[in-house]
N, C-alpha and C positions, 0 to 999 in steps of 0.2 A: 525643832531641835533634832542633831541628827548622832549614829554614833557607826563606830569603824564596824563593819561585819569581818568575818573571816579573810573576806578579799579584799580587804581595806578599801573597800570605798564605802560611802556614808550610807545610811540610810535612815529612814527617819525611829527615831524613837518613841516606843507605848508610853501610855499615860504614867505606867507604873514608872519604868525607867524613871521616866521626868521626876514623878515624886522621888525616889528614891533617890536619884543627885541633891534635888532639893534637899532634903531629910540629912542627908550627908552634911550637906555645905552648910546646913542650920546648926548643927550640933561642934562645928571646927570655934573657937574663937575669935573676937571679932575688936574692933578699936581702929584708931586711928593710926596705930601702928603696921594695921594688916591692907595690904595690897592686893592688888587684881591678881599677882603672880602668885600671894599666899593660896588663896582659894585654886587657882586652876590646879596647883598638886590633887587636891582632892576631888577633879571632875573627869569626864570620862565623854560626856555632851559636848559637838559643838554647835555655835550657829555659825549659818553663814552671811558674810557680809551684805551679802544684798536682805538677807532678811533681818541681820541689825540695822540697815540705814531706813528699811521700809517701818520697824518698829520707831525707831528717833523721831521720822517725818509724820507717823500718825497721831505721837504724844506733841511735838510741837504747833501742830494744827488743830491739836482740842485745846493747845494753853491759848494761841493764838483765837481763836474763837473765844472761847470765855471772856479773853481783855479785851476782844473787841466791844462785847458784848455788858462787860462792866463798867468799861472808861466812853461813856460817852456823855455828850453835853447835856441832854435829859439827866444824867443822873448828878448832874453838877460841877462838872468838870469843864476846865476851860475850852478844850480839845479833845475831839475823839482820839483812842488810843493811834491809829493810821494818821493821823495830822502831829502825833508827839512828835521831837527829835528821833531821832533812831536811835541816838544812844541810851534815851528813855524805856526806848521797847526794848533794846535788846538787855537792860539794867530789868524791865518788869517780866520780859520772858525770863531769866536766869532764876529771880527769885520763885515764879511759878513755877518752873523745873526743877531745882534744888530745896522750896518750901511746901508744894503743893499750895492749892486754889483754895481760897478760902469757901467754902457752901455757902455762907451767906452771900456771897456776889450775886 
């Protein structure tokens, strides 16, 4: 995460910083009602897009591994998860990114 210096260009931000936005944005309200544009009033961090798409791709390759890893014919399943439909996978990635992975897999 990074944030504006004097010269306005980013730099990276201390650990403190980080908690301290954190600590902010925990204590704002929160619901179904509140959006990504509620919170950014109260942040001061940004990231940058190559390091949101690099975070995305690392969490969708540990879900990706895990179903690989639980859907397969050993564990009783017709098909391994790569031989499902793909709307099957992209139906079993969403719920693992949206529910998290269960531990017992």
């Amino acid at each position: 995460m990074y944030k504006n210096n004097s010269n306005n260009t980013l730099v990276l931000a201390s650990l403190a910083e980080k908690q301290a936005e954190y600590d902010s944005i925990k204590k704002q309200p929160y619901g179904f009602s509140r959006n990504a544009n509620f919170y950014k009033l109260h942040t001061t961090l940004i990231m940058k897009d190559h390091d949101i798409v690099a975070q995305k791709e690392k969490h969708i390759l540990k879900f990706y591994s895990e179903l690989t890893k639980y859907y397969t014919t050993s564990n009783g399943f017709a098909k391994s998860f790569d031989l499902m439909p793909y709307s099957v996978q992209k139906a079993l990635l969403d719920m693992v990114f949206n529910l998290g992975c269960v531990r017992s897999m």
